[in-house]
TORPATOR-604628 format. One line per field, with one value per residue: residue in three letters; z negated, x negated, y of N, C-alpha, C, O in turn. Coordinates in nm, 3 decimals. Each point is the difference from the previous one (the first is absolute). Last residue first. Layout:
# residues N
residu c(ALA	...)
n_c3 c(Z	...)
n_c1 c(X	...)
n_c2 c(Y	...)
ca_c3 c(Z	...)
ca_c1 c(X	...)
ca_c2 c(Y	...)
c_c3 c(Z	...)
c_c1 c(X	...)
c_c2 c(Y	...)
o_c3 c(Z	...)
o_c1 c(X	...)
o_c2 c(Y	...)
This chain:
# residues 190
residu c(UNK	UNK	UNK	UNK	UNK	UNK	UNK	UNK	UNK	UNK	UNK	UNK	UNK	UNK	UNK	UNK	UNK	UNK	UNK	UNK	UNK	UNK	UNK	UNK	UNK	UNK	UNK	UNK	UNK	UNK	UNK	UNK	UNK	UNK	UNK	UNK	UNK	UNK	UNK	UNK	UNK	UNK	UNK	UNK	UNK	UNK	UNK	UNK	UNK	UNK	UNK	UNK	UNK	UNK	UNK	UNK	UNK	UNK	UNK	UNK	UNK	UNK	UNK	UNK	UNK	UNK	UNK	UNK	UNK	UNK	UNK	UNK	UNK	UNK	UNK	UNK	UNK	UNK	UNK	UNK	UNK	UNK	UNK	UNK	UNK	UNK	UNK	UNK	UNK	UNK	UNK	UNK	UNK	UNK	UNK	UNK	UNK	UNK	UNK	UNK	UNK	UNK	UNK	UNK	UNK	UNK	UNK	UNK	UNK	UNK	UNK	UNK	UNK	UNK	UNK	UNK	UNK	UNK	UNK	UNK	UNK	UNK	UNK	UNK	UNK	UNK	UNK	UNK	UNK	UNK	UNK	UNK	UNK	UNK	UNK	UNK	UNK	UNK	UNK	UNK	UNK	UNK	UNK	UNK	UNK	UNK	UNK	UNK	UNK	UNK	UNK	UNK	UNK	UNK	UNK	UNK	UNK	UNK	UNK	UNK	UNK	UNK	UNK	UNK	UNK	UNK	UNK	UNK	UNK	UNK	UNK	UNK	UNK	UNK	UNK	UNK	UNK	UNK	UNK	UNK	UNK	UNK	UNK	UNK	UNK	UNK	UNK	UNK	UNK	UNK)
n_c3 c(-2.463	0.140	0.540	0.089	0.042	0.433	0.388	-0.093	0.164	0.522	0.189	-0.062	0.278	0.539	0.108	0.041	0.459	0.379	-0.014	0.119	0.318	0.237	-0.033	0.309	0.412	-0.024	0.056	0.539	0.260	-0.199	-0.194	-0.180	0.293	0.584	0.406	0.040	0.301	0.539	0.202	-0.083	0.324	0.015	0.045	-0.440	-0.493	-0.287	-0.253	-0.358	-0.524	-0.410	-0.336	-0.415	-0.500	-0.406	-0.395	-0.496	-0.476	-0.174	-0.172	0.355	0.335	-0.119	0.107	0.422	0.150	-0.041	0.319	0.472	0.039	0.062	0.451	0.354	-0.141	-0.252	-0.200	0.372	-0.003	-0.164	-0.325	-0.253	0.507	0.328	-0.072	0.229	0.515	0.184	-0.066	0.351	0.500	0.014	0.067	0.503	0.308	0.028	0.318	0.541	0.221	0.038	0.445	0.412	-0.131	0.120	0.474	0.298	-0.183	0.316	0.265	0.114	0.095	0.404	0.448	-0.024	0.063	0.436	0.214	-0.168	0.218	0.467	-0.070	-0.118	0.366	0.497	0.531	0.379	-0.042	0.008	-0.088	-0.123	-0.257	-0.566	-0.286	-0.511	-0.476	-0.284	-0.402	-0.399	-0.431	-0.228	-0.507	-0.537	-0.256	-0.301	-0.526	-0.461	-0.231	-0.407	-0.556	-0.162	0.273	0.228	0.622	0.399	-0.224	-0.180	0.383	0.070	-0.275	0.096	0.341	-0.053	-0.297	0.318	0.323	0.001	-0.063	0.375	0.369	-0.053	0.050	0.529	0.208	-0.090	0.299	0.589	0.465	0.447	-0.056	-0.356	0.092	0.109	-0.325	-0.239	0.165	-0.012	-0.518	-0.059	0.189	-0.103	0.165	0.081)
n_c1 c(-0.882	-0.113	0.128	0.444	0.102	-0.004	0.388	0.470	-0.042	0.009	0.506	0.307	0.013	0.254	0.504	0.151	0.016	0.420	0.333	0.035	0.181	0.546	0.320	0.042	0.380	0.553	0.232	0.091	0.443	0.521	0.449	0.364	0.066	0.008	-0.368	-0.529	-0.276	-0.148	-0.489	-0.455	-0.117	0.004	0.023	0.184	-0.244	-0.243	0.272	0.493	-0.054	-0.239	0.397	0.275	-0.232	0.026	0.375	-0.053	-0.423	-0.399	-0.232	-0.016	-0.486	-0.482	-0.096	-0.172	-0.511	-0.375	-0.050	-0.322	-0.481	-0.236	-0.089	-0.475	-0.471	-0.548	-0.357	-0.351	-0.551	0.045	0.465	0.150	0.080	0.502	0.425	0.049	0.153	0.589	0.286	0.058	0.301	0.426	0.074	0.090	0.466	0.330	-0.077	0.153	0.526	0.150	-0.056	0.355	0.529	0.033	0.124	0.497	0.342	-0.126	0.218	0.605	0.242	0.063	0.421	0.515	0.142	0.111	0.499	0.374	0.063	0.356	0.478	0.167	0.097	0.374	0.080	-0.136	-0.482	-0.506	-0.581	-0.466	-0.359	-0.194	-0.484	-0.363	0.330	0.334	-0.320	0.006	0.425	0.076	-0.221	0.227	0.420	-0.158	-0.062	0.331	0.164	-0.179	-0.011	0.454	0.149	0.334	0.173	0.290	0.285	-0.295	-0.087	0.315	0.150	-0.236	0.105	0.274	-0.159	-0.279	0.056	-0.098	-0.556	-0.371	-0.135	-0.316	-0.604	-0.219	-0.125	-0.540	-0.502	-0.136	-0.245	0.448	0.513	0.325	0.433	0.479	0.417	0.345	0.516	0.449	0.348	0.422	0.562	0.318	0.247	0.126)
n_c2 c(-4.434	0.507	0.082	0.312	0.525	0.389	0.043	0.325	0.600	0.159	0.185	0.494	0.543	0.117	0.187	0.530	0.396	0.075	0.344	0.577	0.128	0.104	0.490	0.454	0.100	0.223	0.539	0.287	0.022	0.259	-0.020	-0.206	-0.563	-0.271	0.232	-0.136	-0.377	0.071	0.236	-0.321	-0.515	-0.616	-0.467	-0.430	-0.126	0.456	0.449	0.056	-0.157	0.362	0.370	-0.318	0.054	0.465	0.122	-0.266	0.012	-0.223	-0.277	-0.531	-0.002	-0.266	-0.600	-0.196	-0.089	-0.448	-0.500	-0.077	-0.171	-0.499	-0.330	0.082	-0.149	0.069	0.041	0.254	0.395	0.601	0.295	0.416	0.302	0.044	0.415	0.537	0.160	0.126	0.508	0.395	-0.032	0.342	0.596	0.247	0.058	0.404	0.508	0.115	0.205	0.546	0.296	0.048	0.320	0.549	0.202	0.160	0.431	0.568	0.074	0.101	0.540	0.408	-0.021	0.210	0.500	0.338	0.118	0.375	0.499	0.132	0.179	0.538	0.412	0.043	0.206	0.144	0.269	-0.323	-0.053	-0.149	0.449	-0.047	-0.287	0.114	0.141	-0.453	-0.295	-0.048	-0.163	-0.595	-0.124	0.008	-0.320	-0.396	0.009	-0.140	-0.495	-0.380	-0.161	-0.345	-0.544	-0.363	0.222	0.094	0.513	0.514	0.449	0.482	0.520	0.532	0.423	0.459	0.525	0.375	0.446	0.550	0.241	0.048	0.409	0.521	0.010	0.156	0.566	0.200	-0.051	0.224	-0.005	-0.184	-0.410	0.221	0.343	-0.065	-0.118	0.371	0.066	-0.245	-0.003	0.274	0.011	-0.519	-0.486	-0.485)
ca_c3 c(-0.044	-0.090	0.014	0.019	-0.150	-0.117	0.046	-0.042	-0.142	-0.055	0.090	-0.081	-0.155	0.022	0.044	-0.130	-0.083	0.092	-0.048	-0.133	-0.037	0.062	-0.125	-0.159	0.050	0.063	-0.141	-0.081	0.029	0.103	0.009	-0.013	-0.179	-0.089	-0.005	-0.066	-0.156	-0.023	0.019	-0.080	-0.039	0.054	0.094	0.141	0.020	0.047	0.086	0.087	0.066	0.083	0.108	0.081	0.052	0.142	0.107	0.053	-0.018	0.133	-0.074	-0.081	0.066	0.023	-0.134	-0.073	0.072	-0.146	-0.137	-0.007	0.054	-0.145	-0.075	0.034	0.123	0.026	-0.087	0.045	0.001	0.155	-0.004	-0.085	-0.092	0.040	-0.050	-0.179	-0.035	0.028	-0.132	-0.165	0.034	-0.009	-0.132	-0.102	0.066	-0.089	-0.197	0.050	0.028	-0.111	-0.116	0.039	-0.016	-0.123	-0.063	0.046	-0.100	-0.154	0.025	0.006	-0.133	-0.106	0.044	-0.014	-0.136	-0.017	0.083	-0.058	-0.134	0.008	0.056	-0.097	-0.105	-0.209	-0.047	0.016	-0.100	0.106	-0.014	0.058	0.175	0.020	0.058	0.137	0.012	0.037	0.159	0.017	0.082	0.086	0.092	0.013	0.024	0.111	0.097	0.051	0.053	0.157	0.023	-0.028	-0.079	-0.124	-0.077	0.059	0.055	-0.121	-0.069	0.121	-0.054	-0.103	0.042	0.119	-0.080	-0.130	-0.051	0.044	-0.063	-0.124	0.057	-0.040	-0.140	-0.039	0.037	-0.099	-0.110	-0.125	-0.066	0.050	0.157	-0.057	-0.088	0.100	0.094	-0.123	-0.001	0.138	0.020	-0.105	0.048	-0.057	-0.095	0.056)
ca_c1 c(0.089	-0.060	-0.138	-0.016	0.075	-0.083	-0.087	0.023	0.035	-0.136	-0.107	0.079	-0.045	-0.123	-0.031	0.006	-0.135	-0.099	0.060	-0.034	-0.190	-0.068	0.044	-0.041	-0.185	-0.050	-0.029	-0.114	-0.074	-0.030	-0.120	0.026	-0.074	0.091	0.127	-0.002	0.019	0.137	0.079	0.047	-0.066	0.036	-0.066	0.046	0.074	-0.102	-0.082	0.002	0.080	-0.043	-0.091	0.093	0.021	-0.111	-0.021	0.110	0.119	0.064	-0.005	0.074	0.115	-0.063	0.017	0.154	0.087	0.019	0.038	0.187	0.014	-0.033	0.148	0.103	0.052	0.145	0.037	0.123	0.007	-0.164	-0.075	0.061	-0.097	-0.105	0.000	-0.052	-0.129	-0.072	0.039	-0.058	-0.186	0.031	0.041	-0.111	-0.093	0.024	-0.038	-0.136	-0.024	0.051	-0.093	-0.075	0.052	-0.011	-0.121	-0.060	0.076	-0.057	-0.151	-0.029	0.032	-0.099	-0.151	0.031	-0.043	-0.124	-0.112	0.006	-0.072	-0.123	0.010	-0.030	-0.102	-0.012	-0.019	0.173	0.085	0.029	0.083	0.094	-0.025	0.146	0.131	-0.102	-0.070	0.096	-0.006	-0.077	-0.050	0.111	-0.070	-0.106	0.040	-0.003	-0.147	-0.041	0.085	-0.039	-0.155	0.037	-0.100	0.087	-0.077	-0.063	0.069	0.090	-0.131	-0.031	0.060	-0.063	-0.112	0.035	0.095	-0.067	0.070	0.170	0.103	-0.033	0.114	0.143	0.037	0.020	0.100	0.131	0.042	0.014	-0.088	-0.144	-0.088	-0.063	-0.126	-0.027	-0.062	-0.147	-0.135	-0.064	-0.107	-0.097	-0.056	0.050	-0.061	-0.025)
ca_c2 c(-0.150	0.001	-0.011	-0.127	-0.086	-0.017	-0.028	-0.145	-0.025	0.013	-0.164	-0.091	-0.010	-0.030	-0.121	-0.066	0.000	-0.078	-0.134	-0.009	0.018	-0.147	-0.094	0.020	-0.038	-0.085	-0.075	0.037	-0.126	0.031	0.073	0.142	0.034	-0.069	0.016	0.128	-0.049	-0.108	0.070	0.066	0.096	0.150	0.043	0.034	-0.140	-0.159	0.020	0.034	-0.081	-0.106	0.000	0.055	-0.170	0.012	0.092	-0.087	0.052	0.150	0.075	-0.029	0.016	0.169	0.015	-0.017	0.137	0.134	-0.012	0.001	0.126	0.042	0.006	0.083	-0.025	0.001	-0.082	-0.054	-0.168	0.038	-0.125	-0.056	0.046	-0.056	-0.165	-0.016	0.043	-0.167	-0.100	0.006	-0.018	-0.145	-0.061	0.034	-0.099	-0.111	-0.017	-0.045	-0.145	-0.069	0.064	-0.071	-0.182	-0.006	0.005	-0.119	-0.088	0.007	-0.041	-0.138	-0.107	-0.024	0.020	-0.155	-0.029	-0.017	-0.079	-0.153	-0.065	-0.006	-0.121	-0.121	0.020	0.019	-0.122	-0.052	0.118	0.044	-0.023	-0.066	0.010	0.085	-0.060	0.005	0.108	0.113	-0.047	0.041	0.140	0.061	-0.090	0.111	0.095	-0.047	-0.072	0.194	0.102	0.017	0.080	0.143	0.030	-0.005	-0.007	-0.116	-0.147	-0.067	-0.136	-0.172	-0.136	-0.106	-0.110	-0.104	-0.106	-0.036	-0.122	-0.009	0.059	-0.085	-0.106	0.025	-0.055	-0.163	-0.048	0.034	-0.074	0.034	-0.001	0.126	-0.020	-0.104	0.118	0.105	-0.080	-0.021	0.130	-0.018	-0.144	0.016	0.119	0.134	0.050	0.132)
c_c3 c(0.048	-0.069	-0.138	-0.013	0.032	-0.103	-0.079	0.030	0.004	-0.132	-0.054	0.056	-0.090	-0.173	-0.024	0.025	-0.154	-0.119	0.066	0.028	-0.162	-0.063	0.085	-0.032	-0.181	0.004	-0.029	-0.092	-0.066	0.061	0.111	-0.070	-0.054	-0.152	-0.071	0.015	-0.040	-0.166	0.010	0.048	-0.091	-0.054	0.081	0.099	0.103	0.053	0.033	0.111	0.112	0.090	0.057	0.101	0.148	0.058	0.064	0.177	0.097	-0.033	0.037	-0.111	-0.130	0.060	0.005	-0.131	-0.046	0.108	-0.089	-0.106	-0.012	0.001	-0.096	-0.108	0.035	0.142	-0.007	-0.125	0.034	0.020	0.122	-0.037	-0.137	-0.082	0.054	-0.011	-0.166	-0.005	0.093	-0.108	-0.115	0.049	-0.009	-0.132	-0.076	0.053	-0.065	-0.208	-0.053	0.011	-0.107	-0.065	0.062	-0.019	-0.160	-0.022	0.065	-0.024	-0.139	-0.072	0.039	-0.114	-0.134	0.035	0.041	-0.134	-0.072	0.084	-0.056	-0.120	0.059	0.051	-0.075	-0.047	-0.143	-0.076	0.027	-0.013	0.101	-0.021	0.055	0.147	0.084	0.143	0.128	0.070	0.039	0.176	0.059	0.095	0.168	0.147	0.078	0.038	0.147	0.099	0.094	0.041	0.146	0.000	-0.065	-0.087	-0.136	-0.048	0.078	0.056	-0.087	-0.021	0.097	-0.024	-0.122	0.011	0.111	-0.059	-0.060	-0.028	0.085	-0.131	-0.093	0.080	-0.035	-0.151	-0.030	0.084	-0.079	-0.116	-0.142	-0.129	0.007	0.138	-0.024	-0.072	0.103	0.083	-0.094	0.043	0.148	0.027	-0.079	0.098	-0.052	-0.095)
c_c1 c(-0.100	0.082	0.009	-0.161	-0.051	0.011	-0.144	-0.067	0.023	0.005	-0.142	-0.111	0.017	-0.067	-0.129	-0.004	0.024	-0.082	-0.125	0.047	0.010	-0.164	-0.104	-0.015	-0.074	-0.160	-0.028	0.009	-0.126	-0.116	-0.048	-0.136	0.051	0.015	0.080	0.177	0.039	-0.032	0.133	0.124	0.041	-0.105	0.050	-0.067	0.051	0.096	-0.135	-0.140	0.044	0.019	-0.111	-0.063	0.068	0.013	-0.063	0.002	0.104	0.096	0.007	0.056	0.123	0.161	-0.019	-0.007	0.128	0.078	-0.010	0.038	0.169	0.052	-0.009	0.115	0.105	0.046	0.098	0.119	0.103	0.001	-0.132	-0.060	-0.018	-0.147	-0.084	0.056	-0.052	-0.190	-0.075	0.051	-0.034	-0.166	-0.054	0.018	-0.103	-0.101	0.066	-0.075	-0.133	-0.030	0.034	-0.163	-0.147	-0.006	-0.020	-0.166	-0.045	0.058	-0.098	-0.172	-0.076	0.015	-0.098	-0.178	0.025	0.007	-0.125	-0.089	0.030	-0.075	-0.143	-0.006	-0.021	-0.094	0.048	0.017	0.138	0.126	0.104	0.145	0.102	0.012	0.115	0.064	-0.136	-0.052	0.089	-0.036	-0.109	-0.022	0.052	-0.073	-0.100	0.084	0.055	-0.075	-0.079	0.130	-0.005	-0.127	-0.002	-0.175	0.011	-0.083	-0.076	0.087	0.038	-0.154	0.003	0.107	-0.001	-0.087	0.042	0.101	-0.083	0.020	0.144	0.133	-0.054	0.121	0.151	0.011	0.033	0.164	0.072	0.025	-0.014	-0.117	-0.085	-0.057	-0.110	-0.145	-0.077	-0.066	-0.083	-0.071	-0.072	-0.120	-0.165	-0.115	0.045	-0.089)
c_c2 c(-0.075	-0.097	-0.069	-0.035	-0.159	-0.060	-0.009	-0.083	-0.147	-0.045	-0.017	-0.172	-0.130	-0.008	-0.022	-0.193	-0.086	0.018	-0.101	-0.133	-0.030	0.001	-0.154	-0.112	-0.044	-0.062	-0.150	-0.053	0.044	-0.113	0.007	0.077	0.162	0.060	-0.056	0.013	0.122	-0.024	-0.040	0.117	0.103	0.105	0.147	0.067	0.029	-0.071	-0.164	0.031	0.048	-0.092	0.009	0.015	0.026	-0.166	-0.004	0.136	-0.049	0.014	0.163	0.132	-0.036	0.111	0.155	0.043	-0.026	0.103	0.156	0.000	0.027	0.178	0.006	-0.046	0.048	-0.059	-0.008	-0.081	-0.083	-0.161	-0.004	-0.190	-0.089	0.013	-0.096	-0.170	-0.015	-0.011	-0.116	-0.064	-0.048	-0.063	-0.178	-0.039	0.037	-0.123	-0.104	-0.027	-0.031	-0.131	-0.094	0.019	-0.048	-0.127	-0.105	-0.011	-0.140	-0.113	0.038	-0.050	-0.130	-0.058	0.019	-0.031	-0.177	-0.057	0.009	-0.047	-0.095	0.009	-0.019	-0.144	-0.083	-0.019	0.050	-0.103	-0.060	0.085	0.075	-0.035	-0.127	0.039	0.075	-0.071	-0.044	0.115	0.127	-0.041	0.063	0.146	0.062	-0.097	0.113	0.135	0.030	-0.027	0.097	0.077	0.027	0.076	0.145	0.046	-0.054	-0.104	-0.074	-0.131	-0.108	-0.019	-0.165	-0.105	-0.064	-0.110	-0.078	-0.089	-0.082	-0.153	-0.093	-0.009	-0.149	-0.109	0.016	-0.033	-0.132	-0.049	0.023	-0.107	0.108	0.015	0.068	-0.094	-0.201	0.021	0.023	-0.069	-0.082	0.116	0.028	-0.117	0.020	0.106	0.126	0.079)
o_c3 c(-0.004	-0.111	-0.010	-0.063	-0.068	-0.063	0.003	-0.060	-0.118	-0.039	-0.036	-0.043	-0.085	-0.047	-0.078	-0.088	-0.064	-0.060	-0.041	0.069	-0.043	-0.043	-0.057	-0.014	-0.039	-0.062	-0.084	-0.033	-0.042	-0.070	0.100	-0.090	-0.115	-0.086	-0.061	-0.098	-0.095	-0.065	-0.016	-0.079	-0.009	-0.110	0.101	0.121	0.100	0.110	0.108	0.120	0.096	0.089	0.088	0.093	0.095	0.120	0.121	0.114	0.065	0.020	-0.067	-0.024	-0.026	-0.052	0.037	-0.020	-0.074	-0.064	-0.056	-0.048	-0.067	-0.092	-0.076	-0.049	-0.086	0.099	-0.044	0.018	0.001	0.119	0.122	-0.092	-0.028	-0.032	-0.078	-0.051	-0.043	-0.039	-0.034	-0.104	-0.050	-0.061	-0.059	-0.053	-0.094	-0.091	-0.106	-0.065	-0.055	-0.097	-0.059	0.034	-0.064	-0.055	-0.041	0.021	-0.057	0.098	-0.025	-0.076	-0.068	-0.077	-0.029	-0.087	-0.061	-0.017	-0.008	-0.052	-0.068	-0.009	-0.036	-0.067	-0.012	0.000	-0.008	0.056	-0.071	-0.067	0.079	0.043	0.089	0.048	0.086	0.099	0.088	0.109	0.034	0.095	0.040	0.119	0.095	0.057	0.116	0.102	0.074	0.106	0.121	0.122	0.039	0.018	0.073	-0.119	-0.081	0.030	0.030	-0.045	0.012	0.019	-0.025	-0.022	-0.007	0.001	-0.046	0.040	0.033	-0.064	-0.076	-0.028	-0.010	-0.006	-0.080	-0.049	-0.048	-0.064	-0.055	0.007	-0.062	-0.004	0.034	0.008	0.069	0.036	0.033	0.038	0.018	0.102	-0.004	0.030	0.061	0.024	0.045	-0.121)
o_c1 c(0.007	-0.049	-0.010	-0.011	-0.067	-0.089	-0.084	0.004	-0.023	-0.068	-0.051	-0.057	-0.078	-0.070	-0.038	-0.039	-0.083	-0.035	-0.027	-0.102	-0.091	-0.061	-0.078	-0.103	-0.057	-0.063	-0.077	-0.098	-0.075	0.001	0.034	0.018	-0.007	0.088	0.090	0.071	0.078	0.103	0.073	0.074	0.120	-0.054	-0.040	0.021	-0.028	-0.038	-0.050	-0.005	-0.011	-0.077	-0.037	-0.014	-0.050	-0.021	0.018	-0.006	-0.084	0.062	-0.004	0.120	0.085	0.040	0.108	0.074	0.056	0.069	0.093	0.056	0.071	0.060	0.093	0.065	0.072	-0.068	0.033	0.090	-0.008	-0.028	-0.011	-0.064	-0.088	-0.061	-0.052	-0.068	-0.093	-0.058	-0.100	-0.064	-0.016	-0.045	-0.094	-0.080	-0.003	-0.027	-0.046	-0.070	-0.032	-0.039	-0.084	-0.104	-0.024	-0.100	-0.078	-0.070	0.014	-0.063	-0.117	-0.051	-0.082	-0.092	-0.076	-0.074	-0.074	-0.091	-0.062	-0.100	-0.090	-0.062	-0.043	-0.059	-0.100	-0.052	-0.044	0.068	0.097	0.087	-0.029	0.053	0.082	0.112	0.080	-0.073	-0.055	0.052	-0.044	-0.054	-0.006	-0.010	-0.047	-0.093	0.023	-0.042	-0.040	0.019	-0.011	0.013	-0.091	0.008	-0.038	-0.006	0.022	-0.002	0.041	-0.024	0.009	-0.054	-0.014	-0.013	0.019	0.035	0.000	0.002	0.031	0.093	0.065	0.085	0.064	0.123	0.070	0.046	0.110	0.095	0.070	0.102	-0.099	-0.084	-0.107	-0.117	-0.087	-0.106	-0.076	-0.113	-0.121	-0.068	-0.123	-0.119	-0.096	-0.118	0.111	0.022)
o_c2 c(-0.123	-0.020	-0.122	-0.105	-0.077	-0.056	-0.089	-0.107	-0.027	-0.095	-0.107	-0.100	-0.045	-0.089	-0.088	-0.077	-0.066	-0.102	-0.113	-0.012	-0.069	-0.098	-0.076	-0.066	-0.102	-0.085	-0.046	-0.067	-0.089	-0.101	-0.063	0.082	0.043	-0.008	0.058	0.024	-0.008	-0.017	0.098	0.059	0.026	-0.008	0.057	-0.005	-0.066	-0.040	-0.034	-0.030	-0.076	-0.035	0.078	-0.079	-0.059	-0.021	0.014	-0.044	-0.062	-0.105	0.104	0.017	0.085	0.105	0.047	0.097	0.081	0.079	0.059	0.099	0.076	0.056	-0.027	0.092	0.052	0.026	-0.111	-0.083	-0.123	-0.014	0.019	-0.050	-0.081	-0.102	-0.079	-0.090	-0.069	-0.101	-0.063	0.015	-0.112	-0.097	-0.055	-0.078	-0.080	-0.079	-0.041	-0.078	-0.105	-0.064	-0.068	-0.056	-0.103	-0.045	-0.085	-0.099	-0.108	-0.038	-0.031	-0.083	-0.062	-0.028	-0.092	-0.047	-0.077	-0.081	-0.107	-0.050	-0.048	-0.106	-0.110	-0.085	-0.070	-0.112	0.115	-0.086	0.024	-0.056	0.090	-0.102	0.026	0.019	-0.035	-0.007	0.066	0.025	0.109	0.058	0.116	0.029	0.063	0.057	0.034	0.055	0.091	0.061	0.023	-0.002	0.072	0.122	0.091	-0.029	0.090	-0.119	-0.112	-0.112	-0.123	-0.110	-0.120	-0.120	-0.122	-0.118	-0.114	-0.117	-0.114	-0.048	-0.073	-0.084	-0.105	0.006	-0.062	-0.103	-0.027	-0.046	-0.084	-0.069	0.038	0.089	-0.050	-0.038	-0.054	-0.052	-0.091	0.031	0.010	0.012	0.004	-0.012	0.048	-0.024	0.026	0.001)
């Protein structure tokens, strides 16, 4: 049920008052952000998507419908814009760990212009290289190349988030990639 209040602001803010809508901003502001907060495990994308929220909310507000909860119509919209921010983000993220992994297979290809290396020469220095990876990131490599779970199941098992995750997967890829080059050359000059 709404408040006598609310449904004048709602009213004013239909007719194209903003101070009215700031003041139903004001009302539930700590509400929204926090069910962002539970939807959202990206803490840079709270205020964002929050401020987002209201903003549809405000261009939106013609269809809402006064026999209905308020709040229950803005979860509609924050589940609506969480999603579609966290299905941006994962498919940004996808797209920079595929670029990454390009680019090592690219510098190593480079690397040999004659084919002097063979593939299980290749294997050979990645295991040795793997060998010398702290026992955490060995982990999750294993999880992510052997089982093949996404960062986001490694982040849960792991009690981190999948951003640190996405992180930790790019530095271990690059120090791979370092470590390969590094023996690759060693090996030239033997």
């Amino acid at each position: 049920m709404l408040t006598m209040e609310l449904k004048q602001l709602i009213k004013e803010s239909r007719s194209g008052n903003k101070e009215a809508f700031c003041l139903i901003i004001r009302m539930f502001h700590p509400k929204v952000r926090h069910y962002v907060a539970m939807q959202c495990y990206y803490e840079d994308f709270i205020d964002d998507i929050t401020q987002e929220v209201f903003m549809q909310a405000y261009m939106s507000l013609h269809n809402y419908d006064a026999s209905r909860p308020f709040e229950g119509w803005l979860k509609g919209i924050i589940r609506n814009i969480t999603n579609t921010h966290l299905r941006k983000h994962i498919t940004e993220s996808k797209l920079r760990q595929d670029a990454v992994s390009n680019m090592i297979r690219e510098k190593l290809s480079a690397e040999e212009p004659h084919g002097e290396h063979t593939a299980d020469e290749r294997i050979h220095a990645l295991k040795e290289c793997m060998q010398g990876l702290p026992e955490k990131f060995k982990e999750i490599i294993h999880m992510r190349y052997t089982l093949e779970m996404t960062a986001i199941e490694i982040a849960e098992r792991l009690k981190k988030t999948a951003d640190a995750i996405r992180m930790g997967l790019m530095r271990i890829r690059e120090s791979l990639e370092e470590c390969i080059l590094k023996k690759r050359k060693k090996e030239k000059i033997v």
